[in-house]
ZAMI-254266 format. One line per 10 residues: number of its first residue (from 1); their letters; for each residue x, y, z of C-alpha. Coordinates in nm, 3 decimals. Layout:
// residues N
NUM) A) X:Y:Z ~ ...;
This chain:
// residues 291
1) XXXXXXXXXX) -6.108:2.636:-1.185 ~ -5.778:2.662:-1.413 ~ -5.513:2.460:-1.527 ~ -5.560:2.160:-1.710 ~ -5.594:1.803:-1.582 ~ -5.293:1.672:-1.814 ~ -5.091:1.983:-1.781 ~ -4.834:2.091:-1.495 ~ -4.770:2.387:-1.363 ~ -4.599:2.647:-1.488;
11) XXXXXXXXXX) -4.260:2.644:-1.245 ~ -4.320:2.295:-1.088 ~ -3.991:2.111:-1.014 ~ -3.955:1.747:-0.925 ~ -3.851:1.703:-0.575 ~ -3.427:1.598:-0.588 ~ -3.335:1.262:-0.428 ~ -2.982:1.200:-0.329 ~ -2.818:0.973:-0.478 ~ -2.797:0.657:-0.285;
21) XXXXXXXXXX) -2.437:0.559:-0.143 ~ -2.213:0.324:-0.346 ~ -2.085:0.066:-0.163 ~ -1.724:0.223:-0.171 ~ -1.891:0.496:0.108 ~ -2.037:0.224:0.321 ~ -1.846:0.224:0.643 ~ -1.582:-0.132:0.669 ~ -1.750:-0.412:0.851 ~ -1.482:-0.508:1.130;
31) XXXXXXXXXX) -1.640:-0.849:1.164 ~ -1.571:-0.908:0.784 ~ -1.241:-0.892:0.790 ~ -1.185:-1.040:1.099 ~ -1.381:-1.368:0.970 ~ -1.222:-1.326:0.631 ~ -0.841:-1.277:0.804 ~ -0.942:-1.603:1.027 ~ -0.658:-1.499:1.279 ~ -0.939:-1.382:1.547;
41) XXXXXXXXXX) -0.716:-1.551:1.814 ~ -0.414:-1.371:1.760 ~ -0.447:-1.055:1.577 ~ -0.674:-0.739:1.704 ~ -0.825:-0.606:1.424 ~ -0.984:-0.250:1.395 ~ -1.171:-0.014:1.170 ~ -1.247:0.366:1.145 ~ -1.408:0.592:0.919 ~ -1.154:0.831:0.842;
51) XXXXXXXXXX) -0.773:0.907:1.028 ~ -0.475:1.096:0.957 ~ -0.269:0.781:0.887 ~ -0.325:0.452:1.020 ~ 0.077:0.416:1.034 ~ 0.023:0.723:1.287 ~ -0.247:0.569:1.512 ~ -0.053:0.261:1.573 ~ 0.286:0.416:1.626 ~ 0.155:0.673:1.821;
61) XXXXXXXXXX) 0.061:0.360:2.040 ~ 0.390:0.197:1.984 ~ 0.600:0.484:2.136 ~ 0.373:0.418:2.463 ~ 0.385:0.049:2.503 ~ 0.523:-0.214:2.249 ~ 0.270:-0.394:2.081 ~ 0.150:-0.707:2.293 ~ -0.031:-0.881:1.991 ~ -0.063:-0.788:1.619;
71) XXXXXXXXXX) -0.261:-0.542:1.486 ~ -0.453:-0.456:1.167 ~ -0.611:-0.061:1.117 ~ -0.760:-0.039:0.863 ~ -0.966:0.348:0.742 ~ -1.222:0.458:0.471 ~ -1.021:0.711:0.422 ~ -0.673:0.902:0.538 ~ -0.680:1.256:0.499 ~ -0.298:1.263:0.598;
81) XXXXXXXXXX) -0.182:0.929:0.432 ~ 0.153:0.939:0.358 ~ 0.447:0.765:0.180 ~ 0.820:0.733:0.159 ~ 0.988:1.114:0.268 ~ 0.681:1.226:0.370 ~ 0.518:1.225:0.058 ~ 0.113:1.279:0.043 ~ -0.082:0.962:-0.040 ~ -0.396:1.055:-0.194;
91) XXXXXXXXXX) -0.713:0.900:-0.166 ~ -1.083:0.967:-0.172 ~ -1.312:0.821:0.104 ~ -1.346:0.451:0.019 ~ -1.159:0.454:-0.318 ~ -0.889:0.276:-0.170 ~ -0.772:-0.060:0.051 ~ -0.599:0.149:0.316 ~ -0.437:-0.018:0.634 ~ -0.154:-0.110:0.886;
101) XXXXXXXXXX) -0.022:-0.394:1.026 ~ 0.151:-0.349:1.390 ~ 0.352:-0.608:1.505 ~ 0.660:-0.634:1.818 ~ 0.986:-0.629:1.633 ~ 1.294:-0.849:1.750 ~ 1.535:-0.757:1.509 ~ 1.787:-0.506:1.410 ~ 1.622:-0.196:1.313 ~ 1.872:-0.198:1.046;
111) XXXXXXXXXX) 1.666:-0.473:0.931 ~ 1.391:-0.304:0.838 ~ 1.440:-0.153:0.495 ~ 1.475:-0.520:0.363 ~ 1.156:-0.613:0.574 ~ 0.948:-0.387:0.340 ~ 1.071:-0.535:0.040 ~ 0.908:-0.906:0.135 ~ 0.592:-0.709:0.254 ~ 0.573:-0.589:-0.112;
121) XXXXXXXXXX) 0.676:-0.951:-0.256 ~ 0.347:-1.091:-0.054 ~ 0.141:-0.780:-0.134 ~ 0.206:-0.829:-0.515 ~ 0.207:-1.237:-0.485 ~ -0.146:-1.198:-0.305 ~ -0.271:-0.953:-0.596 ~ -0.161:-1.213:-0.882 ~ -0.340:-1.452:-0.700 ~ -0.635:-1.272:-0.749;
131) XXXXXXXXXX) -0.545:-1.195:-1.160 ~ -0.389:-0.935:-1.102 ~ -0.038:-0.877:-1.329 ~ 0.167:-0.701:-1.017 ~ 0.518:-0.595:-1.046 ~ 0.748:-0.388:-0.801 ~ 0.985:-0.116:-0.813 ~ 1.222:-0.083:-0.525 ~ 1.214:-0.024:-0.260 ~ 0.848:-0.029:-0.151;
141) XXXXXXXXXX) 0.609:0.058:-0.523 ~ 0.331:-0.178:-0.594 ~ 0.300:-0.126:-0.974 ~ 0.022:-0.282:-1.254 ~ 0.105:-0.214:-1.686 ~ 0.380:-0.017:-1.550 ~ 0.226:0.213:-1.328 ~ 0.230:0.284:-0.969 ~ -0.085:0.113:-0.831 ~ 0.006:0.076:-0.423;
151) XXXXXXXXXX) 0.261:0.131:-0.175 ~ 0.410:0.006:0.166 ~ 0.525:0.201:0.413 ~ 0.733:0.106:0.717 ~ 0.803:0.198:1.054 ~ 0.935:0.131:1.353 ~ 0.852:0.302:1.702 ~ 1.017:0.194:2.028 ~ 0.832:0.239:2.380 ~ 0.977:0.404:2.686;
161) XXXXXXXXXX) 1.106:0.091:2.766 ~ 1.356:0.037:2.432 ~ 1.076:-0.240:2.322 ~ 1.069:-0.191:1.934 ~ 0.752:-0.254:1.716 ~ 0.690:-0.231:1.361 ~ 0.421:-0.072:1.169 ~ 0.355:-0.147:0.856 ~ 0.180:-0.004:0.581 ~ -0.011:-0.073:0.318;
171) XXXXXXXXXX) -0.219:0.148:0.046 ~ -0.395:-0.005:-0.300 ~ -0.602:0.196:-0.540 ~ -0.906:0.061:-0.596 ~ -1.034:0.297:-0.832 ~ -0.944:0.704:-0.905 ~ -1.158:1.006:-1.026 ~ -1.012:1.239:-1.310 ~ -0.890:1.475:-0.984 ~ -0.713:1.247:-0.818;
181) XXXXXXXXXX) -0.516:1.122:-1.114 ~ -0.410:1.500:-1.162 ~ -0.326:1.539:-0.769 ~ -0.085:1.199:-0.798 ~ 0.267:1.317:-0.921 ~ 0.364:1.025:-1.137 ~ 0.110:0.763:-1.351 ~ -0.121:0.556:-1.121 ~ -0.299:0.210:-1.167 ~ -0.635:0.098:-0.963;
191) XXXXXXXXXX) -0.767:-0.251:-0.943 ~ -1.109:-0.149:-1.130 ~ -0.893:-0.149:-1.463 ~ -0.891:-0.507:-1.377 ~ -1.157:-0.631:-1.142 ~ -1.532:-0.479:-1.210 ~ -1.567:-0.180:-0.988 ~ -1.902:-0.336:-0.799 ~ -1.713:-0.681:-0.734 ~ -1.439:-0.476:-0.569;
201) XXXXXXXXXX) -1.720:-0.259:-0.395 ~ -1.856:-0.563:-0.229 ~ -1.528:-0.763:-0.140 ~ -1.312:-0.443:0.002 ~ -1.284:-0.613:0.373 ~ -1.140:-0.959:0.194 ~ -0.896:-0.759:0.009 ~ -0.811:-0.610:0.316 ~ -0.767:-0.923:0.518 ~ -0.624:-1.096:0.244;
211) XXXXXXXXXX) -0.337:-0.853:0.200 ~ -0.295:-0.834:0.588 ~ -0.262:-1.167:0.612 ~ 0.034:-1.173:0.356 ~ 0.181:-0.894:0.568 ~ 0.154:-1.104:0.880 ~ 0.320:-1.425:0.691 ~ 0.593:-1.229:0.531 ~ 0.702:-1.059:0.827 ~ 0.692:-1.349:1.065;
221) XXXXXXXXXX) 0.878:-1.574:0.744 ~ 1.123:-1.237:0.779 ~ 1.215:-1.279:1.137 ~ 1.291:-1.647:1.090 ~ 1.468:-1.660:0.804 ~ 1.553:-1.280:0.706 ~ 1.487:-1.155:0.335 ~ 1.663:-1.486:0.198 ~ 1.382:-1.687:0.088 ~ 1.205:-1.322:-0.073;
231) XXXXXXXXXX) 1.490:-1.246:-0.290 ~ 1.467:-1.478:-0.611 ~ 1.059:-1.412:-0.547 ~ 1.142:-1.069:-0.573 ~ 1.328:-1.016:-0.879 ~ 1.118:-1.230:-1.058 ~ 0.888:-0.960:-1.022 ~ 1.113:-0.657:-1.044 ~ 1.016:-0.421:-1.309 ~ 1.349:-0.237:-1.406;
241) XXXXXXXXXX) 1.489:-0.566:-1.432 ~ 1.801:-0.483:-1.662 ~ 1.660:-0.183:-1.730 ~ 1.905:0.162:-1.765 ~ 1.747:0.364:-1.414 ~ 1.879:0.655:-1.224 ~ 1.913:0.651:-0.830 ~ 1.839:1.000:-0.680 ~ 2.061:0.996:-0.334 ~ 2.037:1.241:-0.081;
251) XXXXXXXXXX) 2.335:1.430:-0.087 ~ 2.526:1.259:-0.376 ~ 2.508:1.232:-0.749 ~ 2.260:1.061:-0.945 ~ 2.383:0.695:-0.982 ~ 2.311:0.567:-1.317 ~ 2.359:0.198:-1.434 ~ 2.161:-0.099:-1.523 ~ 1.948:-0.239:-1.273 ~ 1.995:-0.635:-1.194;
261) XXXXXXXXXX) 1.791:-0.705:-0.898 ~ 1.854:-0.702:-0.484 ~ 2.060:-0.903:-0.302 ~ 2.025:-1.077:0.035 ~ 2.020:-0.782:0.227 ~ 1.750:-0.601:-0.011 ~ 2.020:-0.403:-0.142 ~ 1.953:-0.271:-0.490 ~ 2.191:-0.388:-0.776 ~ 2.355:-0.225:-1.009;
271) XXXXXXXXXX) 2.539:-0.253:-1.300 ~ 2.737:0.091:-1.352 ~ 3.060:0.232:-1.567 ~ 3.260:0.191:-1.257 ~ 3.138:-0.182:-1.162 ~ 2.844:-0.328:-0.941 ~ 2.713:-0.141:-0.670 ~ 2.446:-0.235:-0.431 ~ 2.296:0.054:-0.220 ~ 2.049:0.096:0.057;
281) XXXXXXXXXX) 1.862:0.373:-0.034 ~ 1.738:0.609:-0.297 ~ 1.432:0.694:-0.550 ~ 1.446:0.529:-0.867 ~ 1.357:0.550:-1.184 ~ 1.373:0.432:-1.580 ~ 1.669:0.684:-1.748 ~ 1.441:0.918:-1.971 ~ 1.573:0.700:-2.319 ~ 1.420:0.400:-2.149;
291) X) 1.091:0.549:-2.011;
């Protein structure tokens, strides 16, 4: 007989278990949220694995029928996520809170642009309520120590029927890999730089209904009231608060100036050579000296 009782054979390899699935790859618990959102009555609420874009599943609905109740989508993961101008949002499966809120939409459409900025006011208030420092950049950045950390995205679709809803949403980093930093074109910000990444692992469907909810209050305190009662909220929080930027518009010169806040329309303010301005649209950013 050979070998030897303490020895092990020559070429013997221990047998390779997977690893075990963190709880960001554990499929979203519908019932979670819903308990968690505690709007069961009113509000359908569903979850997927993976989807192009939420935003896409519910408008694609949307352009059929108007929505007869509010909706929340929420995915693991979007492998066509997008963002303002069609940019890519990137995200690895569970890394991120990724969903959309649909609701029927009675106002003008011109509305709308303002209606994202007092999504983001609730989606930052809701994240400082939960220690977390957020700040926004217009028109729709979530940002944390200066960096862009979420986004909001909105819609609107109307039916056959000219009934109008809106879709809106919403995408957080939770955490981000070396690769997906690199695949992001500008600096990016998670929540695990603030909140321990197996807390946030564990409590991923109440950050989700949490932030829906503040969705669901701002836009229904929007159609009451319009973006009056967000606007001192949101400068308080506005990052390039007299700040030198530059505004990028379509089609025109760069508009440079100081940057003083919004108005009541959600217009952004700005201080230039020529006077105040206030414009609708644009990408901003710090002027280079001030970066």
């Amino acid at each position: 007989m050979s070998g030897s009782k303490t020895g092990r054979a020559v070429g013997h390899v221990s047998p390779v278990r997977p690893a075990a699935p963190s709880g960001f790859d554990l499929p979203l618990a519908r019932e979670v949220i819903e308990r968690a959102l505690d709007m069961a009555d009113s509000v359908r609420v569903e979850v997927v694995e993976q989807t192009g874009s939420t935003n896409d599943d519910l408008l694609e609905r949307a352009r059929v029928a108007a929505a007869d109740q509010p909706a929340v989508r929420a995915a693991l993961h979007q492998f066509a996520g997008r963002g303002r101008h069609g940019r890519r949002w990137h995200d690895a499966r569970g890394r991120a809170l990724l969903f959309s809120v649909m609701t029927r939409w009675l106002r003008d459409p011109g509305a709308a642009t303002a209606v994202t900025l007092a999504c983001g006011v609730a989606v930052a208030e809701a994240l400082r309520g939960r220690g977390v420092e957020a700040k926004l950049k217009w028109p729709n950045d979530i940002l944390f120590a200066g960096r862009k950390l979420g986004g909001i995205l909105t819609e609107l679709a109307l039916d056959p029927e000219g009934g109008a809803s809106l879709v809106v949403g919403v995408g957080v980093n939770l955490c981000l890999d070396p690769e997906q930093r690199v695949a992001i074109d500008q600096p990016a910000a998670a929540l695990d730089e603030r909140i321990a990444e197996s807390r946030l692992a564990c409590e991923r469907e109440s950050w989700i209904a949490l932030l829906a909810r503040a969705v669901l209050d701002a836009i229904e305190q929007f159609e009451q009231r319009g973006f009056e009662p967000f606007q001192a909220r949101f400068d308080a929080m506005f990052a390039y608060a007299g700040r030198p930027v530059l505004l990028m518009r379509a089609g025109s010169e760069a508009l440079a100036g100081v940057a003083t806040g919004v108005d009541g329309e959600g217009r952004l303010l700005l201080s230039t050579d020529a006077g105040p301005k206030a414009v609708s649209s644009g990408e901003l950013s710090l002027r280079p000296s001030d970066a």
